[in-house]
TORKOL-4160 file (C-alpha; in steps of 0.2 Angstrom, whole numbers, padded with zeros to 4 digits, m for minus):
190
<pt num="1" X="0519" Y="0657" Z="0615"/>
<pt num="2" X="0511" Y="0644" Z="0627"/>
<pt num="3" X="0491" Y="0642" Z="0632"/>
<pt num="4" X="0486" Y="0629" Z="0644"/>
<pt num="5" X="0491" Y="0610" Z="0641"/>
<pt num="6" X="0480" Y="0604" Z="0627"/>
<pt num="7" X="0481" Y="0585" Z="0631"/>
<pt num="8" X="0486" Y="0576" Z="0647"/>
<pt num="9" X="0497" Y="0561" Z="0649"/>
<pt num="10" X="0502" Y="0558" Z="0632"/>
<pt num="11" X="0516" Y="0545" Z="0629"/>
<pt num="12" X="0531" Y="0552" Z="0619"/>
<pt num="13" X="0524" Y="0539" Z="0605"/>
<pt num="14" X="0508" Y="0548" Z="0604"/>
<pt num="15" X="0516" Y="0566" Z="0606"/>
<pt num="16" X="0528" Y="0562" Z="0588"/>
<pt num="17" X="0510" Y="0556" Z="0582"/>
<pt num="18" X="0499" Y="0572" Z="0586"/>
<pt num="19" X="0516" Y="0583" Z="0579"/>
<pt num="20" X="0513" Y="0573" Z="0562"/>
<pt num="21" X="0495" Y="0577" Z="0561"/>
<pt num="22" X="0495" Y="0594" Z="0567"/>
<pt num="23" X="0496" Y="0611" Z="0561"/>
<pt num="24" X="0501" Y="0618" Z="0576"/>
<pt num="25" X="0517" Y="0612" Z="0586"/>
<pt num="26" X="0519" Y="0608" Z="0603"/>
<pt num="27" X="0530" Y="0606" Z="0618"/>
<pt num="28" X="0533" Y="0591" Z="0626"/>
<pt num="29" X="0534" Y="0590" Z="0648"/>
<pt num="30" X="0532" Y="0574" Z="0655"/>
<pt num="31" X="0515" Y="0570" Z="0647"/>
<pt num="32" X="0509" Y="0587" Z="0645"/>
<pt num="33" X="0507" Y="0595" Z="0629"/>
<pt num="34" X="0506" Y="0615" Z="0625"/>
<pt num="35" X="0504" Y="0622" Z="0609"/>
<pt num="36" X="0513" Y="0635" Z="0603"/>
<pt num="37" X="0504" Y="0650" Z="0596"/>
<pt num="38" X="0510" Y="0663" Z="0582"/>
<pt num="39" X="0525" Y="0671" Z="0583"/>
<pt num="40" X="0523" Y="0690" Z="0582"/>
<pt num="41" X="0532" Y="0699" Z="0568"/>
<pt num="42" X="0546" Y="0708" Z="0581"/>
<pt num="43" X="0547" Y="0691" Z="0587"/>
<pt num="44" X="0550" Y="0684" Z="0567"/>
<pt num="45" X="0561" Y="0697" Z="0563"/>
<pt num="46" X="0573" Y="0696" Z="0577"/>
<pt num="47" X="0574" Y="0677" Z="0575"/>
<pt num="48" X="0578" Y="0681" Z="0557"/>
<pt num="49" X="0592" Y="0693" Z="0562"/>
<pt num="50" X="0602" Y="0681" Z="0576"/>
<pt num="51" X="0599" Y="0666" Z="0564"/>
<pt num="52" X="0606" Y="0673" Z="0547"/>
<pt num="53" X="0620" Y="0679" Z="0556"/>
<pt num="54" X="0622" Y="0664" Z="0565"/>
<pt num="55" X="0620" Y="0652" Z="0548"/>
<pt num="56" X="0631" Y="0663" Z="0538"/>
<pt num="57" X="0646" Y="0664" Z="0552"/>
<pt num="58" X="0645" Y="0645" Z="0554"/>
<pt num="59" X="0643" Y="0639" Z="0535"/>
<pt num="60" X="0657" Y="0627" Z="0530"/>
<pt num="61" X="0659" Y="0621" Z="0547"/>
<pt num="62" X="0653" Y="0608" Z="0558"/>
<pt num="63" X="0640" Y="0617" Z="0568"/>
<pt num="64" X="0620" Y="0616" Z="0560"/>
<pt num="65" X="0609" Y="0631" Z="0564"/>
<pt num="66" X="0593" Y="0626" Z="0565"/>
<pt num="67" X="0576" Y="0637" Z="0569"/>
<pt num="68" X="0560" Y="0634" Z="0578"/>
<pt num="69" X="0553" Y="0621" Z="0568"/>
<pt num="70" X="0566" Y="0608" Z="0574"/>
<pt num="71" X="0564" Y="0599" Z="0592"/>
<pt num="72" X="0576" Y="0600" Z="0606"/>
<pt num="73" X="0572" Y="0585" Z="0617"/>
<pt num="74" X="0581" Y="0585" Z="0635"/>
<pt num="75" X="0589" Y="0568" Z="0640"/>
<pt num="76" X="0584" Y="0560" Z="0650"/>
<pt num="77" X="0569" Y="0570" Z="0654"/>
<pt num="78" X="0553" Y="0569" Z="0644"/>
<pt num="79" X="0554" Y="0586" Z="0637"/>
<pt num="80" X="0553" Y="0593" Z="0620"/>
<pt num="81" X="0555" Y="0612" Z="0615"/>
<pt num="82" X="0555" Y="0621" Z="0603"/>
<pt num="83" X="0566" Y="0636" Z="0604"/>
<pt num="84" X="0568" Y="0649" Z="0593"/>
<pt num="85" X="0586" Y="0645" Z="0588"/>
<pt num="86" X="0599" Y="0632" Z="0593"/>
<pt num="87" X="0615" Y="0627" Z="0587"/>
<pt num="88" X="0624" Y="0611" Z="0587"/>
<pt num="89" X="0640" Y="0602" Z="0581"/>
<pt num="90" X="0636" Y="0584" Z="0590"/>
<pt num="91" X="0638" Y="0570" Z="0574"/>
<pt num="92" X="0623" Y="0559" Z="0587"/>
<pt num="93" X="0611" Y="0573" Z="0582"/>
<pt num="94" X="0612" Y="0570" Z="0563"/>
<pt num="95" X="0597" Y="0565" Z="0553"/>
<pt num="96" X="0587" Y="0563" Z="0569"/>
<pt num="97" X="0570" Y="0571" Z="0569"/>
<pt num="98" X="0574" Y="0581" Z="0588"/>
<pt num="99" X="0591" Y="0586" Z="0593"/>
<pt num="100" X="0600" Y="0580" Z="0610"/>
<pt num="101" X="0616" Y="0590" Z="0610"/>
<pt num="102" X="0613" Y="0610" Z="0608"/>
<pt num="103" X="0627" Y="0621" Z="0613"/>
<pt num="104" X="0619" Y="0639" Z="0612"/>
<pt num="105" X="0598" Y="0641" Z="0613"/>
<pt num="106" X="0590" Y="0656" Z="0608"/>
<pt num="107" X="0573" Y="0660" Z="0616"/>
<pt num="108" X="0564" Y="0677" Z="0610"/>
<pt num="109" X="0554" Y="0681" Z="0625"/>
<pt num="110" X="0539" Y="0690" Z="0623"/>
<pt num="111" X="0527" Y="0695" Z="0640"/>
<pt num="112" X="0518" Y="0678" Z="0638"/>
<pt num="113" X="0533" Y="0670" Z="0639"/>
<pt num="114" X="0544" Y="0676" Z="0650"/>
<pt num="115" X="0539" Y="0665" Z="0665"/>
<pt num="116" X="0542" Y="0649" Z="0656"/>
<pt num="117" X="0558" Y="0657" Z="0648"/>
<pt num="118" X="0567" Y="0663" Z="0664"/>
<pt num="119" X="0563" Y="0649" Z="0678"/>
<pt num="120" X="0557" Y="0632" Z="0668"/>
<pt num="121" X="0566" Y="0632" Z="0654"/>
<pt num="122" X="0580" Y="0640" Z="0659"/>
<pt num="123" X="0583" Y="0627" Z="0674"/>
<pt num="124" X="0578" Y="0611" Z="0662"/>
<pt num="125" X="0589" Y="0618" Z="0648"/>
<pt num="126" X="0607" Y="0619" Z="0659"/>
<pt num="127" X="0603" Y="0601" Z="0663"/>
<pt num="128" X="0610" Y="0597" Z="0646"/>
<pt num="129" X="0627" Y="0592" Z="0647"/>
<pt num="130" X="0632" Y="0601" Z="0628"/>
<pt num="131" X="0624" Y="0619" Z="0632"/>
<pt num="132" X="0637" Y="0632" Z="0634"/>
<pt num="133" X="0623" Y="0647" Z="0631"/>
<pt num="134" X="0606" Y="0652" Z="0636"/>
<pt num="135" X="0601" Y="0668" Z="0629"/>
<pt num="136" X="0584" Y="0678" Z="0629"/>
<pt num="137" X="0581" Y="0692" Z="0619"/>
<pt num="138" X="0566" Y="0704" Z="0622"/>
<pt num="139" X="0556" Y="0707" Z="0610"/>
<pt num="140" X="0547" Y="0721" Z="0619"/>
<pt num="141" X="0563" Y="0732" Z="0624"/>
<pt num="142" X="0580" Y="0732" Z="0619"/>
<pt num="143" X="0588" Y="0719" Z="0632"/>
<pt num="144" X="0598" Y="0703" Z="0626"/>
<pt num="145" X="0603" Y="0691" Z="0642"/>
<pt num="146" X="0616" Y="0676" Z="0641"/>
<pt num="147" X="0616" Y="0664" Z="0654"/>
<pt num="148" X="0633" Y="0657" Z="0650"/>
<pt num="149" X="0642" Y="0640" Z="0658"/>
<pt num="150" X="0660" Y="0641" Z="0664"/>
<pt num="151" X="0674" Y="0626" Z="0662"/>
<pt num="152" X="0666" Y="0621" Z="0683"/>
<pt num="153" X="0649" Y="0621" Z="0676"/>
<pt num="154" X="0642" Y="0636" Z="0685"/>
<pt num="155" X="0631" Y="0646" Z="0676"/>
<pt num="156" X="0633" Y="0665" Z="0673"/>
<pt num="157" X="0621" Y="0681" Z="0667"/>
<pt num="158" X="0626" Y="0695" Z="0657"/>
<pt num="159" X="0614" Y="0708" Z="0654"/>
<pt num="160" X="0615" Y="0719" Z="0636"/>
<pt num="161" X="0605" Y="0735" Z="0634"/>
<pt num="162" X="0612" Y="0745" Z="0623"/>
<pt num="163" X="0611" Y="0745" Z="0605"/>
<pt num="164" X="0631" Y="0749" Z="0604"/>
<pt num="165" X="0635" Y="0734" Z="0616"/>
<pt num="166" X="0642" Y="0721" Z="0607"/>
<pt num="167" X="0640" Y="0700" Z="0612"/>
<pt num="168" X="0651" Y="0688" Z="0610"/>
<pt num="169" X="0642" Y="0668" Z="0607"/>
<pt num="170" X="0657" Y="0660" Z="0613"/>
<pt num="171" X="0651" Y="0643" Z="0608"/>
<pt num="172" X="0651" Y="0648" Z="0591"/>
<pt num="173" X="0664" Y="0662" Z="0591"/>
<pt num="174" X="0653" Y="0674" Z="0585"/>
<pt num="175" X="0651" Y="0692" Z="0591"/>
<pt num="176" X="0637" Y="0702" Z="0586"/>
<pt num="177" X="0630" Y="0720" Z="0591"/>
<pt num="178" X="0614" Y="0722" Z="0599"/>
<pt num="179" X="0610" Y="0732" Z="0584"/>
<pt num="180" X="0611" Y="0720" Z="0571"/>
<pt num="181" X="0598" Y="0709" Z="0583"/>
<pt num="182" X="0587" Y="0724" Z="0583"/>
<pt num="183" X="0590" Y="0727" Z="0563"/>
<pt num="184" X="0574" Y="0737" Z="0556"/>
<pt num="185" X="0564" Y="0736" Z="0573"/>
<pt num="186" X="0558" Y="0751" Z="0581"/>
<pt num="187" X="0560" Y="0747" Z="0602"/>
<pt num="188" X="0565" Y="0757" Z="0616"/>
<pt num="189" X="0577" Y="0754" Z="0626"/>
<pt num="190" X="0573" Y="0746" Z="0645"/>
């Protein structure tokens, strides 16, 4: 969850600085800097739920799961994120401390969010050659969206509501029903 930008014009140099003496982590836009608060526990538990799934489907391969504590930095803007999951199989990303080739982002928007979720990020994000999927998960109603990109590079939506829908990560060749992202979570459906 963002608040206003904490610092102004920061180099990229004294962004990886401020990260190393920080409690808090921060995204990255052109100089800007926004912390990011807490997550909420629907939030954590969700996360938990895509990722497990998503680790243990991938395990033995080539693809690294990797959740919010690792940076995605958009090339060749200035930007860092943080999302909440993103997978990649690129051999450039190894042992850096940020990856640069993410082929499926998971973002758990919540009201705060959303905004930043569905217009900023979602325009910076499909500026990254490797990303196949976008997808959003509410954490406030049952609703997954993929924004998914096609062998022309036009992007898609798919809208899931239903707790018996299932979702297919084609990036990763997993499929997954909306229930088992909404495992032990009490929501309504939208």
């Amino acid at each position: 969850m963002y608040t206003q930008a904490q610092f102004l014009n920061l180099s990229v140099d004294e962004y990886f600085k401020l990260e190393l003496e920080s409690f808090t982590r921060h995204e990255y836009i052109a100089g800007q800097v926004y912390p990011i608060l807490g997550e909420t526990q629907v939030e954590k538990m969700i996360t938990e739920n895509i990722f497990t799934r998503l680790r243990t489907h991938l395990y033995g391969t080539n693809f690294r799961t990797f959740s919010s504590n690792m940076k995605v930095k958009l090339e060749p803007l200035d930007i860092f994120y943080y999302p909440e999951i993103f997978v990649t199989s690129n051999y450039q990303d190894i042992g850096k401390p940020f990856k640069t080739h993410p082929c499926l982002i998971v973002e758990v928007i919540s009201s705060i969010t959303e905004r930043i979720d569905r217009n900023e990020k979602i325009f910076n994000y499909q500026q990254i050659d490797s990303l196949q999927e976008y997808i959003l998960v509410s954490q406030s109603h049952i609703q997954v969206d993929i924004y998914r990109k096609d062998n022309q590079n036009n992007w898609f939506l798919e809208v899931f509501k239903s707790p018996l829908d299932s979702i297919e990560f084609s990036s990763v060749d997993l499929t997954i029903l909306i229930s088992e992202i909404y495992e032990d979570i009490e929501l309504n459906p939208n």
